[in-house]
C-alpha positions in Angstrom: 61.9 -21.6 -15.1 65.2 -21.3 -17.4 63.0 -20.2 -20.4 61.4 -17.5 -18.1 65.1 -16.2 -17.1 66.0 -16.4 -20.3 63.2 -13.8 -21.4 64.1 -11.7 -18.5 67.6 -11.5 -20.1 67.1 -11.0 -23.3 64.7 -8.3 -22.4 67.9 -6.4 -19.9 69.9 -7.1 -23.2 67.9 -5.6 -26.0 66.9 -2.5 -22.9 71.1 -2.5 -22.6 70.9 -2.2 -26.3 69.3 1.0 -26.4 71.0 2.7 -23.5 74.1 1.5 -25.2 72.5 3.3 -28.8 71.7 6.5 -27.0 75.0 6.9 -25.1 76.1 6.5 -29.3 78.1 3.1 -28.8 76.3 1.6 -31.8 78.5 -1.0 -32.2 78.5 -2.5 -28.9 74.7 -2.0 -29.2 75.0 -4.2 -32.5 76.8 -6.6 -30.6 74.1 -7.4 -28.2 71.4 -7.2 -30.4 73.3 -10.0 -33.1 73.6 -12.4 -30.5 70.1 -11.9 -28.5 67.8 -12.4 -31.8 69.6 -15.7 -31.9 67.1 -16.8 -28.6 63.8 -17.1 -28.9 61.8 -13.8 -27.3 58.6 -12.5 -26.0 56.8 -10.8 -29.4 57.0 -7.1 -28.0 60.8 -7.3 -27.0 61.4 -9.5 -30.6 59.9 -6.8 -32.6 62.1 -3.8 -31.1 65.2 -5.9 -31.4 64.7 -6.6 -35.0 63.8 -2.8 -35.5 67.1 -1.4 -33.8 69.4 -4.1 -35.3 67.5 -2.8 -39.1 68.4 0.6 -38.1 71.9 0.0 -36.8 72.3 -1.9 -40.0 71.6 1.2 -42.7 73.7 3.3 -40.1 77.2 1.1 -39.7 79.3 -0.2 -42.0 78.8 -3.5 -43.4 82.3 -5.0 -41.9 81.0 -4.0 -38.4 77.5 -5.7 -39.0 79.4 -9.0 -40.2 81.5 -8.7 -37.0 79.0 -9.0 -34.6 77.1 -11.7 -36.1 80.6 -13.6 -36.1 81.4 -12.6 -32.8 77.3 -13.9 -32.1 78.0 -17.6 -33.1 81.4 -17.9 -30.2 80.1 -16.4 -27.3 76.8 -17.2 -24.8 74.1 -15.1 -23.4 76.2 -15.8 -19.9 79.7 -14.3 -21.8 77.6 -11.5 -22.7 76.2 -10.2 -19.1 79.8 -10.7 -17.8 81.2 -8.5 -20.5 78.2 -6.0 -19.8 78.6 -6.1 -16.1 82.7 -5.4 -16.3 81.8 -2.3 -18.2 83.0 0.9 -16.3 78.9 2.9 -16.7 79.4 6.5 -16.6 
């Protein structure tokens, strides 16, 4: 049951992902992505992670890229959802 939550999450994250791409907050979008392809995924949700977090990397700078996977390896799929959920959304 805990691996099927997980899934569910890391699906919200990568969909949070893209919202967070399209409203152009790349790096926060590069944040989430860094630390959800560290979980193992469902194929389909695996495969458009791995396609955004290409993209994001030929579009930010290198520094920012090393920052998030950094920032990846401290915090928890929990730390990430509270951080997402204190967001003001406009």
């Amino acid at each position: 049951m805990e691996a099927e939550i997980t899934s569910k999450v890391l699906d919200i994250l990568v969909e949070f992902a893209k919202v967070s791409m399209y409203h152009d907050d790349k790096t926060f979008a590069v944040e989430i992505l860094a630390l959800a392809l560290q979980y193992p995924m469902r194929v389909e949700t695996l495969q458009e992670a791995e396609q955004m977090y290409s993209d994001l990397e030929t579009e930010l700078c290198p520094r920012v890229i090393f920052d998030a996977r950094e920032q990846s390896e401290r915090i928890t799929l929990e730390d990430m959802v509270t951080r997402i959920l204190a967001q003001d959304i406009e």
